[in-house]
C-alpha positions in Angstrom: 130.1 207.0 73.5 128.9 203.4 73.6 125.5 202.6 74.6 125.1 199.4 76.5 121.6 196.9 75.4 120.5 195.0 77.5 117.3 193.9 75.8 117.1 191.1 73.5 116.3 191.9 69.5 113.6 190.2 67.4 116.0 188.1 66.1 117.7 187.1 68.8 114.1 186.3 70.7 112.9 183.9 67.5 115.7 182.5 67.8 115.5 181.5 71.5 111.8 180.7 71.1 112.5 178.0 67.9 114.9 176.8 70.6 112.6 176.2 73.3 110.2 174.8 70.6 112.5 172.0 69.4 113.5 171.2 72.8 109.8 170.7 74.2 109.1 168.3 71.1 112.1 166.0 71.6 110.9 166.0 75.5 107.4 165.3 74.5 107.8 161.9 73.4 109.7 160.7 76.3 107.2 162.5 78.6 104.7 160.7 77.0 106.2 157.6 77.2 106.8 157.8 81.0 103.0 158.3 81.7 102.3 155.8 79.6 105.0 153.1 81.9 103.1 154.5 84.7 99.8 153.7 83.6 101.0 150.4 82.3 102.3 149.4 85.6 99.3 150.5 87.3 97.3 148.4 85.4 99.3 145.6 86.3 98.8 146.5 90.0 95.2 146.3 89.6 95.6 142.7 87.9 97.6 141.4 90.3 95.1 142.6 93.0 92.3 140.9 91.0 94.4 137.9 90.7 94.6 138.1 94.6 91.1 138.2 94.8 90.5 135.3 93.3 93.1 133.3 95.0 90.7 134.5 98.6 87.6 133.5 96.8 88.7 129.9 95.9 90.5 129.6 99.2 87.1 130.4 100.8 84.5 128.4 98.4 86.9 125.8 97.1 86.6 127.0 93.8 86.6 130.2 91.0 83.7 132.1 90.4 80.9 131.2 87.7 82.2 133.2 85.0 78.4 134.1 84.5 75.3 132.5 85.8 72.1 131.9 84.3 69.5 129.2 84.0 70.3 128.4 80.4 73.2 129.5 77.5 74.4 130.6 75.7 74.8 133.8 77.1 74.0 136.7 74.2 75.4 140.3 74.4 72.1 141.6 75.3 70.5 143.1 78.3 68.4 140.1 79.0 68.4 137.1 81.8 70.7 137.2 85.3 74.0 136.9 83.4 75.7 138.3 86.8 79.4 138.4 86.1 82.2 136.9 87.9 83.2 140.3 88.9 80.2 140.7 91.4 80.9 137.7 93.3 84.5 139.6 94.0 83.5 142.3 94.9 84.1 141.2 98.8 87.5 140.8 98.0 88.3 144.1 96.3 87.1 145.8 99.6 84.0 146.4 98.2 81.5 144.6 100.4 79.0 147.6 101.0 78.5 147.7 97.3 78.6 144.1 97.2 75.7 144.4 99.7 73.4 146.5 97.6 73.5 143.9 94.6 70.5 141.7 94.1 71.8 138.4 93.2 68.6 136.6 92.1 67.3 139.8 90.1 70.3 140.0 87.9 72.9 142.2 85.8 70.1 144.6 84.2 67.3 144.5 86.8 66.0 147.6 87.9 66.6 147.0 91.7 70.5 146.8 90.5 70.4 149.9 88.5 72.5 152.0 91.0 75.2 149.8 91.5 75.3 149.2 87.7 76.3 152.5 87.2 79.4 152.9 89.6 82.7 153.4 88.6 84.8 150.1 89.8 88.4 151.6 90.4 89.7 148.0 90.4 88.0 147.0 87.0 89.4 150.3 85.2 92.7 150.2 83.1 93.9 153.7 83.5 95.2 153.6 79.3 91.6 152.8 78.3 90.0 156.0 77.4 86.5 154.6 76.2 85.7 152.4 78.6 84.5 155.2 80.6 82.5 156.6 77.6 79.7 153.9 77.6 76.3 154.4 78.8 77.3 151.7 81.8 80.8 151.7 83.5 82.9 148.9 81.9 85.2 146.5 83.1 88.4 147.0 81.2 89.7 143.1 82.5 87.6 140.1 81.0 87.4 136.2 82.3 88.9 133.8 79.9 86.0 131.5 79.2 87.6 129.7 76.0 90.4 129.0 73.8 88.1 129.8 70.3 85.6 132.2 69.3 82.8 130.1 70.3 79.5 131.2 72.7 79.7 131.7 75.8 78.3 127.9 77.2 78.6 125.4 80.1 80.8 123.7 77.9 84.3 126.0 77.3 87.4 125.1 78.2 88.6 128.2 80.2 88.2 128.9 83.7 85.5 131.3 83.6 82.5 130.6 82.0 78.4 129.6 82.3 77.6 128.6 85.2 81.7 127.7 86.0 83.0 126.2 89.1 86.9 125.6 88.1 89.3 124.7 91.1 93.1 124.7 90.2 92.6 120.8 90.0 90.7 121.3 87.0 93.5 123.1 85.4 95.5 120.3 84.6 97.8 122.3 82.2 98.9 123.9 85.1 97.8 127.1 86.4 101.1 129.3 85.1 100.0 128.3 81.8 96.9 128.8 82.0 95.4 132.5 80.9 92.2 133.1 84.0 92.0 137.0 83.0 93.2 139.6 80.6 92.6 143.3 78.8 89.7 143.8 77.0 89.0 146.9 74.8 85.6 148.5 74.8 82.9 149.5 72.5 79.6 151.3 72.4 78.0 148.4 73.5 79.2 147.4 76.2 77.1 146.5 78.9 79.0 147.2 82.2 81.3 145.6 84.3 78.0 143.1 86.0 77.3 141.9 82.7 77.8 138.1 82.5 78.5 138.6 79.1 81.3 139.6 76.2 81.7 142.8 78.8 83.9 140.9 81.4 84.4 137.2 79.3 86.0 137.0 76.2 88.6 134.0 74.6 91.9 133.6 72.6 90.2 132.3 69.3 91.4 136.0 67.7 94.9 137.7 68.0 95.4 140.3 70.8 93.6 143.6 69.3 96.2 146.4 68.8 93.4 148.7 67.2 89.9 149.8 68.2 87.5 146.9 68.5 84.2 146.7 65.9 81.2 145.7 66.8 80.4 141.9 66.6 77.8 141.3 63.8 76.0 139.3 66.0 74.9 138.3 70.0 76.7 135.3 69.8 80.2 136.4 68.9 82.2 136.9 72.2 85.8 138.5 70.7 89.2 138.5 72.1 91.7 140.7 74.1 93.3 143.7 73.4 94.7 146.6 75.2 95.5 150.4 74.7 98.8 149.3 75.6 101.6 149.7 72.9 102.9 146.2 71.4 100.6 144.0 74.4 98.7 143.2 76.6 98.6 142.1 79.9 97.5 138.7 81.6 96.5 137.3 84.7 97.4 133.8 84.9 96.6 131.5 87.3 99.9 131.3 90.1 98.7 135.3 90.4 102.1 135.8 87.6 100.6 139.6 85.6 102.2 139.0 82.2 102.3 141.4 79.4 101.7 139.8 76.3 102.9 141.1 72.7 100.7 141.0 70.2 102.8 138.4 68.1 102.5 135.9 69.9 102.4 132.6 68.4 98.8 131.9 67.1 98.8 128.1 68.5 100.5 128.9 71.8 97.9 131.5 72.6 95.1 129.7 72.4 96.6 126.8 74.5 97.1 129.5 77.4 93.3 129.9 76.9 92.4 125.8 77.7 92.6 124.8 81.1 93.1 120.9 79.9 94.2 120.2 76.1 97.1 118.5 77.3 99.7 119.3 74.4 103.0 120.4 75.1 103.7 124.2 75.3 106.1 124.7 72.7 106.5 128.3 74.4 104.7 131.2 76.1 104.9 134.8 76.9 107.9 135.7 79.1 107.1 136.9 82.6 107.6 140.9 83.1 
């Protein structure tokens, strides 16, 4: 008499498992992939609401915020003078005016009286692909001000739109503001000094190509760096008509630093298309 099975055998279950198993790893990359469009897009979100922001903030003071104030330059990346970034003064404008509130404007970035705010979390200044910037001792800002189109200091004299002591209205951007780079990703490090610091923490310039790897530390105060992004193949930029573009990282040297100057006045052979 036949017996009927209905249980599996060893085999057959190995068989079923190495099945499952190579199904899971093909889906894996694509899964990963999609959360990594998502994050991507939310980024962009939050660049286009700082973008926004800064649109309110000229419209109600005539022009951009200082990239950084202080009573001299350049600005070092220490924990030393006011060096109050241009990402208090928006605070307002990101729905953040009871924290705005709390900050000490003529004490500074690293007083003690600002200590508490210091250490919050900023939703708006956080790229959800950036894994260290929530690793530092202070909360960083994962978007940075363009203050120039070089590696130079950060000084009352650079040709972006946020910089020392900065007060740039879009008639000072006579390249035209939808060539013109006002903010963009910024990798972090271990010394980063938080998303108030007036410093290479929320400015940075076009003088280096768009990092693609994790960013060393600069050998010394003085050296500001570029952008750079967790992003694969990019990065994305805030220009100034509000456009969020994301930029690959081979670009053309020459063009990228012209997107950096407010005024040169050469001729943009070409730029990043708009996504």
């Amino acid at each position: 008499m036949r017996v009927s099975r209905n249980a599996f055998t060893l085999v057959e279950l190995l068989v079923v498992i190495a099945i499952i198993g190579i199904l899971v790893g093909t889906m894996l990359p694509a899964v990963s992939s999609m959360h990594e469009a998502a994050r991507r897009t939310t980024c962009q979100s939050r660049m286009a609401q700082l973008g926004i922001a800064l649109q309110k903030y000229e419209a109600g003071n005539g022009t951009l915020p200082a990239g950084t104030t202080d009573a001299k330059g350049p600005i070092q990346n220490a924990a030393k003078g006011i060096a109050l970034s241009w990402t208090v003064r928006l605070l307002p404008y990101l729905d953040e005016l009871g924290t705005f509130k709390h900050v000490d404007l003529e004490a500074g970035a690293y007083a003690e009286m600002n200590a508490q705010v210091r250490k919050l979390r900023i939703v708006a200044f956080v790229c959800p692909s950036e894994r260290n910037g929530l690793q530092t001792a202070t909360p960083a800002s994962n978007y940075a001000g363009c203050h120039h189109e070089v590696e130079s200091p950060i000084a009352e004299d650079n040709h972006g739109v946020l910089f020392l002591n900065s007060h740039i209205a879009a008639r000072d951007v006579t390249d035209g503001v939808q060539h013109t780079i006002y903010l963009g990703e910024k990798r972090t490090d271990e010394d980063d000094l938080g998303w108030m610091s007036g410093s290479r923490a929320t400015l940075r310039n076009t003088g280096e190509p768009i990092a693609s790897v994790e960013p060393e530390t600069p050998k010394t105060n003085l050296i500001v760096g570029g952008f750079g992004s967790c992003h694969p193949a990019g990065t994305n930029f805030l220009f100034g008509d509000g456009a969020v573009k994301f930029v690959s990282w081979q670009i053309d040297p020459t063009v990228y630093r012209q997107l950096g100057h407010r005024a040169d006045g050469q001729l943009l052979s070409s730029g990043p298309t708009r996504e």
